[in-house]
C-alpha positions as CSV (number, residue, x, y, z in Angstrom):
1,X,41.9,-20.4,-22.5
2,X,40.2,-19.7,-25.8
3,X,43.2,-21.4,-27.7
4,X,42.4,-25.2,-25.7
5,X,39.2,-24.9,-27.0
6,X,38.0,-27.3,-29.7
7,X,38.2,-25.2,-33.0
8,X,34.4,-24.1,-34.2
9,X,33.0,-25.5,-37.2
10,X,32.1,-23.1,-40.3
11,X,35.2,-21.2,-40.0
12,X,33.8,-19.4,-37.0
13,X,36.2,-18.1,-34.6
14,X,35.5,-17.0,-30.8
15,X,37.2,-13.7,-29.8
16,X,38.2,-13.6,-25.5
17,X,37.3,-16.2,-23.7
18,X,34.2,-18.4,-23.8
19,X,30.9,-18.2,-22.3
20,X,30.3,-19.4,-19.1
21,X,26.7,-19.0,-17.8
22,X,26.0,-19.9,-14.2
23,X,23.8,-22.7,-13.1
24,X,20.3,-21.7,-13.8
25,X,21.2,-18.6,-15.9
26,X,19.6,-18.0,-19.4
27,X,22.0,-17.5,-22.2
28,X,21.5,-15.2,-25.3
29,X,22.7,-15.5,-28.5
30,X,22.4,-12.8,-31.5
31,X,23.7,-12.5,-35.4
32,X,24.2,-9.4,-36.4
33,X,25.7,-7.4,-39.6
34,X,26.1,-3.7,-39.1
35,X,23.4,-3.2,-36.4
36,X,25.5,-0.3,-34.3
37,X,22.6,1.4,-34.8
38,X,20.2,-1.1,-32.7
39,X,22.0,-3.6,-31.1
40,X,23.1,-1.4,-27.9
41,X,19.0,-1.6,-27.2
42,X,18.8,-4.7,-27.7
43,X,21.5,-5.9,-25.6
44,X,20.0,-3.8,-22.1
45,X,16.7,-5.1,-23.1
46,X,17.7,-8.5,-22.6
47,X,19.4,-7.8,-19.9
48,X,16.6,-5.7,-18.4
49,X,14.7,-9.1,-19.0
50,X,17.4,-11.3,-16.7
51,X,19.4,-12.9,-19.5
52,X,23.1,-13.8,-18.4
53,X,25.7,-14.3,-21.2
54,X,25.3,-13.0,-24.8
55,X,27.0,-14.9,-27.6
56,X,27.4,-11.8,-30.7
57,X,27.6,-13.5,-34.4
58,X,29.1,-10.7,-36.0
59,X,28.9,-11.4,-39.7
60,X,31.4,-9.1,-41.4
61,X,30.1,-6.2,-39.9
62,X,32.2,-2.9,-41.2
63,X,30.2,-0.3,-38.7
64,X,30.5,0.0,-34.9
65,X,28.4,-3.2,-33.9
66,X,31.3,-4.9,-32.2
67,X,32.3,-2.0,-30.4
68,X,28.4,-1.1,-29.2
69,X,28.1,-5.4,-28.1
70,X,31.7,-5.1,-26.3
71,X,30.8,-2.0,-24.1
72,X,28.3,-4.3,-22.2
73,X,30.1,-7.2,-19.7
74,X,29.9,-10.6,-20.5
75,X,29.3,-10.3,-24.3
76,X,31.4,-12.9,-26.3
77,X,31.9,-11.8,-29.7
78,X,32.5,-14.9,-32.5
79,X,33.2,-14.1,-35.6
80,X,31.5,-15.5,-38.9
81,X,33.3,-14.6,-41.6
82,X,31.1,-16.9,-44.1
83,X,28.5,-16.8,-46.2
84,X,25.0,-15.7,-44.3
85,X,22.9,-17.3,-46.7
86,X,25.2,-20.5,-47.0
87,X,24.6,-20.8,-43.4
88,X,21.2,-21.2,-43.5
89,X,20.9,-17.9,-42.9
90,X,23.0,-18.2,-39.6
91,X,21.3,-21.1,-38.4
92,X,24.2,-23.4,-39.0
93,X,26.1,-21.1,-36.4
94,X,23.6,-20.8,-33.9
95,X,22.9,-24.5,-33.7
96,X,26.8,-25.1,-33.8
97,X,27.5,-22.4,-30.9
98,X,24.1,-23.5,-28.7
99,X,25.5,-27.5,-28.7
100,X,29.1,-26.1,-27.5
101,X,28.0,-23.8,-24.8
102,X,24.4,-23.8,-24.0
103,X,23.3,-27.1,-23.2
104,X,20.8,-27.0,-20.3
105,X,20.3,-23.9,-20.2
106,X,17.3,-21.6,-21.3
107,X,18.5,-19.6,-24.3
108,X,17.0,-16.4,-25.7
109,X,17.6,-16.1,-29.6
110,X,17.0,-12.4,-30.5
111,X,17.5,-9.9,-33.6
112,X,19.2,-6.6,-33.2
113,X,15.5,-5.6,-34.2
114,X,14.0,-7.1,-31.4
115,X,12.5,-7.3,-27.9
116,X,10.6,-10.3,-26.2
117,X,7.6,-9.6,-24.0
118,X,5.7,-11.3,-22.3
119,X,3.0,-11.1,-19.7
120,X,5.0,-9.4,-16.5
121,X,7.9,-8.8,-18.4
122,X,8.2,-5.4,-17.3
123,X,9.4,-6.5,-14.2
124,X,13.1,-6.4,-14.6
125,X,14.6,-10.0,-14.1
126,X,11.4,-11.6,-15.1
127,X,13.2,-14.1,-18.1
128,X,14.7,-16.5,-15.3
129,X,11.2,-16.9,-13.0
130,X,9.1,-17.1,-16.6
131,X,12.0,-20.4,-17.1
132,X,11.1,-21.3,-14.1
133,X,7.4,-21.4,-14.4
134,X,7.7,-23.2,-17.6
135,X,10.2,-25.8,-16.3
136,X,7.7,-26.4,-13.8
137,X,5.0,-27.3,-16.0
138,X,7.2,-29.7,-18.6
139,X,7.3,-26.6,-21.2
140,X,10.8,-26.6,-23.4
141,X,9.6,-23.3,-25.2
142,X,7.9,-19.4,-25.7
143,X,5.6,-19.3,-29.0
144,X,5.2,-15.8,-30.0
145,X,4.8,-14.2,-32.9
146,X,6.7,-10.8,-34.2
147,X,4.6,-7.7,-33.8
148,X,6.0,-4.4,-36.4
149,X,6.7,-1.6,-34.6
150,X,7.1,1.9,-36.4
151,X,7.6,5.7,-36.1
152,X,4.2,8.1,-36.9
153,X,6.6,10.3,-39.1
154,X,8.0,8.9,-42.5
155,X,10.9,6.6,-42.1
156,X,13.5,8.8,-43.5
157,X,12.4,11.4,-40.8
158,X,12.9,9.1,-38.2
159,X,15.9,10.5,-35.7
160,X,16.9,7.1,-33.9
161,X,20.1,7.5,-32.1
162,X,22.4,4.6,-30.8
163,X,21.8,4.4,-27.3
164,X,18.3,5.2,-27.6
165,X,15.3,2.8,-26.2
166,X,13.6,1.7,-29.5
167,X,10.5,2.3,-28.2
168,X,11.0,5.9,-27.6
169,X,11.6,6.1,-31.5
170,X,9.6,3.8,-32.6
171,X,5.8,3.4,-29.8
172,X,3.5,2.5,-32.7
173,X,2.0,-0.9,-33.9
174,X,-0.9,-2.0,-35.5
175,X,-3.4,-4.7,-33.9
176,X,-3.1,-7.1,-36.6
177,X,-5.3,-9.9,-37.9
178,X,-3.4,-13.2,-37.8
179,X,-4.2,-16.2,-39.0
180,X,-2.6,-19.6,-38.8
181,X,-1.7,-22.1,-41.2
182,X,-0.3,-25.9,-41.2
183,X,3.8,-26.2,-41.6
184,X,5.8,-29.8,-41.5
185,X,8.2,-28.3,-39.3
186,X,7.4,-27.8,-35.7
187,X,6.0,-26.2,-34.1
188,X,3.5,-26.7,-37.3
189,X,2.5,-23.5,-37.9
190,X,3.1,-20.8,-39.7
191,X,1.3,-16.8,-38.7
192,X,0.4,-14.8,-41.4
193,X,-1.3,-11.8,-41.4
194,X,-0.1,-7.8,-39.9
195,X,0.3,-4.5,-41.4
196,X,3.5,-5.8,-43.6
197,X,1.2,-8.4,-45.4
198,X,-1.6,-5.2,-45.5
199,X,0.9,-2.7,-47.0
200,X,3.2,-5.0,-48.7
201,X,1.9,-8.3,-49.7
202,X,-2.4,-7.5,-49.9
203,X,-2.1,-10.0,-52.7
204,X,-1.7,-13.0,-50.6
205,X,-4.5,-12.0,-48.1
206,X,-6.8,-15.3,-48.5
207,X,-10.0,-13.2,-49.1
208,X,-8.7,-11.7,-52.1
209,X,-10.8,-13.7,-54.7
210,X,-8.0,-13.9,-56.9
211,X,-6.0,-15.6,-54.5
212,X,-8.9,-17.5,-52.5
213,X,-9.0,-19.2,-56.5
214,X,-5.1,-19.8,-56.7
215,X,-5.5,-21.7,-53.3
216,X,-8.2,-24.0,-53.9
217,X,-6.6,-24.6,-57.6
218,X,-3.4,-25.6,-55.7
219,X,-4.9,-27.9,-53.3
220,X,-6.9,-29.7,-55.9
221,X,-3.7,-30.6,-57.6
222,X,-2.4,-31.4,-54.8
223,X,-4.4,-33.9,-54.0
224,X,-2.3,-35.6,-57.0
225,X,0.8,-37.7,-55.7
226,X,2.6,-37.4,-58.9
227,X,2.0,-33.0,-58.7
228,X,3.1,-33.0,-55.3
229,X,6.3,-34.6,-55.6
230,X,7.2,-32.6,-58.2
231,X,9.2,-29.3,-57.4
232,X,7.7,-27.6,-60.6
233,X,4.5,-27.7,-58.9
234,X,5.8,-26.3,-55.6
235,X,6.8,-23.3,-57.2
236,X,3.4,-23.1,-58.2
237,X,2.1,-22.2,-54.8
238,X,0.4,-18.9,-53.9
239,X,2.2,-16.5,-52.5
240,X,2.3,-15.7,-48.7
241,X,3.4,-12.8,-46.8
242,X,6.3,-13.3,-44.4
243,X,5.5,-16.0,-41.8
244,X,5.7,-14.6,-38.3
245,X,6.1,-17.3,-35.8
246,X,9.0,-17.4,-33.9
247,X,10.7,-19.5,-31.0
248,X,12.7,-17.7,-29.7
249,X,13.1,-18.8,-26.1
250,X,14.0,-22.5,-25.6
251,X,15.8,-25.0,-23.2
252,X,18.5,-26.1,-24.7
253,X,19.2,-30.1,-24.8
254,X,21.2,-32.8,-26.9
255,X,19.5,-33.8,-30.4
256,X,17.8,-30.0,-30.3
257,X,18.1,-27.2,-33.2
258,X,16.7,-24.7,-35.3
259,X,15.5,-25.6,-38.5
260,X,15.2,-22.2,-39.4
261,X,14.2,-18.7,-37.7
262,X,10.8,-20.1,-37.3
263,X,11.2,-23.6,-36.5
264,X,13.1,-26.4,-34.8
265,X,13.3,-29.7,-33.6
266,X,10.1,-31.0,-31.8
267,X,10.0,-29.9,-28.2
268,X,8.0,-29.9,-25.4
269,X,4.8,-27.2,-25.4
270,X,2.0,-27.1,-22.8
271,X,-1.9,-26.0,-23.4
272,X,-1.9,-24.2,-20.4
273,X,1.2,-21.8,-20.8
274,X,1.8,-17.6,-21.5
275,X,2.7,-16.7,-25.1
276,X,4.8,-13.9,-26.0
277,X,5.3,-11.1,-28.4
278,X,8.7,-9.9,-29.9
279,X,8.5,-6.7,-30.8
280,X,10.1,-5.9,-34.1
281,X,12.0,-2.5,-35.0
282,X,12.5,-3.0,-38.7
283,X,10.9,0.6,-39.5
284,X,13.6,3.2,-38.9
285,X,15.6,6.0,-40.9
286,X,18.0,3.0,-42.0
287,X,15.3,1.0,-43.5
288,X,16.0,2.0,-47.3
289,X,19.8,1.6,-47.0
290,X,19.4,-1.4,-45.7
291,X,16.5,-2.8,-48.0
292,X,19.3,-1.7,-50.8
293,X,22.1,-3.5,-49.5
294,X,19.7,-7.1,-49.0
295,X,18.8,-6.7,-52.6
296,X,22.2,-6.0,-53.8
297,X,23.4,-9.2,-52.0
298,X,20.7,-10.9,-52.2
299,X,21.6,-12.8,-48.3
300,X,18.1,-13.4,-47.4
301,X,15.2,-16.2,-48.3
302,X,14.5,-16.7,-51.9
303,X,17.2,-13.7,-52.7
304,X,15.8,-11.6,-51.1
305,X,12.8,-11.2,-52.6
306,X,10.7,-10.0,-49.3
307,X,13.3,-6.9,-49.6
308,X,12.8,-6.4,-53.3
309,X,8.5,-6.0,-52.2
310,X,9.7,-3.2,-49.7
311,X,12.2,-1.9,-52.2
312,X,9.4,-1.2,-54.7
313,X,7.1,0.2,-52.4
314,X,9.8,2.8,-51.5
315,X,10.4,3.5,-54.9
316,X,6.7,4.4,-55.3
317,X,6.5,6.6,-51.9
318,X,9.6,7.8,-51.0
319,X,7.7,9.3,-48.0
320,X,6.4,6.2,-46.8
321,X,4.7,5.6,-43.5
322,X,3.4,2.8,-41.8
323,X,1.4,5.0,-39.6
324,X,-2.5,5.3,-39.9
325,X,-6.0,5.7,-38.3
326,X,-6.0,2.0,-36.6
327,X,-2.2,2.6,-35.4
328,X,-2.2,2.6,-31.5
329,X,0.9,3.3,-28.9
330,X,2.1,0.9,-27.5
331,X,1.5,0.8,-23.2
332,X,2.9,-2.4,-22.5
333,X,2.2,-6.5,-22.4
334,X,-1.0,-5.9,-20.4
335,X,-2.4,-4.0,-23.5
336,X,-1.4,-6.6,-25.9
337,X,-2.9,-9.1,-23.7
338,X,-6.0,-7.1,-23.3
339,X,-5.9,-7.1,-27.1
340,X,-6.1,-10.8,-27.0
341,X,-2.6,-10.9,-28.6
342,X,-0.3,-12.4,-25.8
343,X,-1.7,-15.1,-23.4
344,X,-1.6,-15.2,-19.8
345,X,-2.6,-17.7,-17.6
346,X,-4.0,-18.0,-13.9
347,X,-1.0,-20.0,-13.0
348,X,1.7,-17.7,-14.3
349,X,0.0,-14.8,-12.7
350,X,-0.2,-16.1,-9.4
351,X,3.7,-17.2,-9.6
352,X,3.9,-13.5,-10.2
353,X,1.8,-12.5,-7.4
354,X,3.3,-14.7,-5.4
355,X,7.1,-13.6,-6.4
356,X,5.7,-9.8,-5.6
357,X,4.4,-10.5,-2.0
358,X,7.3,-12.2,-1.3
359,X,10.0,-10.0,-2.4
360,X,8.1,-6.7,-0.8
361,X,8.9,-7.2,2.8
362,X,12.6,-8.4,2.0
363,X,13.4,-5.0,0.0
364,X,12.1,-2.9,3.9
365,X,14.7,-5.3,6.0
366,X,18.3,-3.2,6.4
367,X,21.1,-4.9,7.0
368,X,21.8,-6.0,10.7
């Protein structure tokens, strides 16, 4: 019974009973604060994908998000009634709830605003035989990066409907030019680059001469121990546009946890292993309001100040659009992968091949 259970640190508090994820099952775990509008999509995706229980953060939603989590089975709603930026932006609870129900398991940790693929992910069920495959070669982890999704009409045009497949509102994305750069924090790097940086941040685009200048500036003072202990000189680092690698699929074991969205604890990650790709469904008729409401509260990294960029570009085009001549629709992992975005490997697509051949005949036997 919930009230046996060891009370949850950070004033979090579990409503119905407690996960309990099967042996072999992946678990999934969200945050989310007033995301009626999305989270409903999110949730069948996942479970389209194979994933068994879902842990729901709800942060002092006021909308319908519990209700929309709720109508699917084996949901577990806990509530955090804190401080989303004092948590470490809801790491703090994730970490927390992962080392009280999760361990060995393979968790999922997704956004309201997003859906993992990955190469033969449109196989339903795929997430548990991709665990599989990577327990099998040592891996503890999916890299991917997030990939902007959008609408070809203006955002405040956009007609997305609870209920609705994301994808059907929002098919378009644009092949971006990435580029990796060192982080401390595993898995030691950070992805820059995409149509957000293009549209919204073209000053920290590394060609720019202006900024190629800033850079090499930096890095000669750098160079200086007494400079790069100080945090005055920190703040005196170019800009960069918001970093875009993700973990979001890991097994879950003692000592783990997320540093922040985009790191963690070191882990195990082999050469030969599939990336994937979470597509990302910021762009819709709710964009504005809820640009507005991070600003006003400033919740998110460096108050808000990624929000306050998109805030001013609405401000200048109120009929904004991320759509343009290099925006393609999207048809599916093996595009991306043909696009030399995600990574497949012979291994992994002979598992699938294999999986295929024999699952065919069994579906043709009726039962005696």
């Amino acid at each position: 019974m919930p009230g046996r259970e060891e009370a949850l640190p950070f004033g979090l508090r579990l409503v119905g009973p407690p996960p309990a994820p099967r042996p072999g099952e992946a678990f999934g775990i969200v945050i989310a604060r007033n995301e009626a509008l999305r989270l409903g999509a999110a949730i069948r995706h996942a479970r389209r994908l194979g994933v068994g229980p879902i842990i729901l953060i709800d942060n002092l939603s006021t909308d319908a998000t519990r209700e929309v989590a709720l109508a699917h089975s084996r949901v577990h709603v806990v509530e955090a009634p804190g401080s989303f930026a004092d948590s470490n932006f809801g790491i703090d609870w994730v970490n927390a709830l992962l080392h009280r129900f999760a361990h060995g398991h393979w968790v999922l940790m997704f956004d309201a605003d997003e859906m993992l693929v990955f190469p033969g992910s449109d196989s339903p069920g795929a997430l548990p035989r991709l665990c599989a495959h990577l327990d099998g070669l040592g891996a503890e982890g999916l890299l991917t990066f997030m990939l902007d999704m959008f609408p070809r009409e203006p955002l405040h045009a956009t007609h997305y409907a609870p209920g609705q497949e994301l994808l059907d509102a929002a098919p378009w994305f644009e092949p971006p030019q990435l580029r990796q750069e060192r982080e401390p924090d595993f898995p030691h790097i950070a992805t820059y680059g995409g149509i957000r940086e293009r549209l919204f941040f073209p000053e920290t685009i590394p060609t720019r001469p202006g900024r190629f200048l800033h850079q090499k500036l930096y890095n000669a003072g750098w160079r200086l121990p007494a400079l790069r202990q100080a945090a005055w000189y920190a703040g005196l680092a170019p800009r960069r546009s918001p970093n875009l690698t993700k973990l979001p699929l890991v097994r879950w074991r003692e000592g783990m946890a997320f540093r922040s969205a985009h790191a963690l604890t070191p882990l195990a990650l082999m050469a030969e292993q599939p990336s994937g790709i979470l597509l990302h469904f910021k762009f819709l008729q709710d964009f504005h309001a809820r640009v507005l409401d991070a600003v006003a509260r400033g919740a998110h990294y460096n108050g808000s100040a990624e929000y306050r960029r998109y805030l001013a570009a609405l401000k200048r085009n109120p009929d904004f659009t991320l759509f343009g001549p290099r925006s393609l629709r999207y048809a599916g992992p093996e595009q991306l992968a043909a696009l030399g975005l995600l990574r497949d490997t012979p291994a992994w697509a002979t598992a699938r091949r294999l999986e295929t051949a024999g699952t065919e005949p069994a579906l043709a036997v009726e039962p005696g």
